[in-house]
N, C-alpha and C positions, 0 to 999 in steps of 0.2 A: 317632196319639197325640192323647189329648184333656186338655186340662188343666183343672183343677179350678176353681172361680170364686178361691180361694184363691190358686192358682200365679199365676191373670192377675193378679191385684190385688197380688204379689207381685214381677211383671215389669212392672206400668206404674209403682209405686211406684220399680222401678231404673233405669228410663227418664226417670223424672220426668215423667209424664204424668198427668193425671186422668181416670178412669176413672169413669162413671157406670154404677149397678145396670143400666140399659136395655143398653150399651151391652156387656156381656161374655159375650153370646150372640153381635151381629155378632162382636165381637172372635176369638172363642172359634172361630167356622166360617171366619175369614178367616185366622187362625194354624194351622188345621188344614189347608187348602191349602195354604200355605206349606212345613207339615210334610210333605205330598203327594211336592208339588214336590221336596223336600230327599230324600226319600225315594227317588223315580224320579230323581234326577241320580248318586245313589249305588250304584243297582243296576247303572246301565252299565258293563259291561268295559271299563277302558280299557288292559286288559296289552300291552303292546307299541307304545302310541302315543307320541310323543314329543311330549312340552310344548312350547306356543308361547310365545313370549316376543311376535308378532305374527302379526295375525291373518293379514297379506298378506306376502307373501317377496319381496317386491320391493326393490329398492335407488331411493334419488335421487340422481338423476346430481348428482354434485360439479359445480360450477361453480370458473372461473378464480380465485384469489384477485387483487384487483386496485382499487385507490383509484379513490373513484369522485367524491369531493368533496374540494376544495382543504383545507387546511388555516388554519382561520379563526382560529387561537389569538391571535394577534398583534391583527388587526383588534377581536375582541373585547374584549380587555385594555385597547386603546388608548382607551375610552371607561367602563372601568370607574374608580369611586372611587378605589380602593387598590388596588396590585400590589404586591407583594413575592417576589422570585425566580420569577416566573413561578406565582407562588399568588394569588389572591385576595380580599384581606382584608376580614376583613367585621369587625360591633361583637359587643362579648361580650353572650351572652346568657344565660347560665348562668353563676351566679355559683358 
């Protein structure tokens, strides 16, 4: 598939890109590989294989759920400005 200077100038314009005259000859043989590429990914049968949702079929071992650092709420609070019911009050800033 080869596309016209029209269509490129048509697809960097929906891209938002800027396209110089020099430039839609590279463009023009580097989107036609592309097209290649797309081309040969699509000829491969793939009837009968089943989609991966990952590439590797391996599991990670679960670990123990289990506390691993004290609980520092109290400590914290006790050197903060303002407490109120275990919340933290701070100044309004948003009027």
């Amino acid at each position: 598939m080869s596309l016209s200077d029209k269509e490129l100038k048509h697809l960097a314009r929906l891209a938002r890109i800027h396209v110089d005259e020099d430039e839609l000859g590279p463009l023009r043989e580097q989107l036609t590989r592309v097209f290649q590429l797309i081309d040969a990914l699509q000829a491969v049968d793939t009837t009968g294989i089943e989609p991966l949702s990952h590439s590797l079929s391996i599991n990670q071992p679960l670990r123990e759920d289990k506390v691993t650092e004290e609980n520092l709420r109290d400590s914290y609070q006790s050197i903060a400005p303002q407490v109120e019911k275990g919340l933290y009050i701070v100044p309004k800033v948003i009027e």
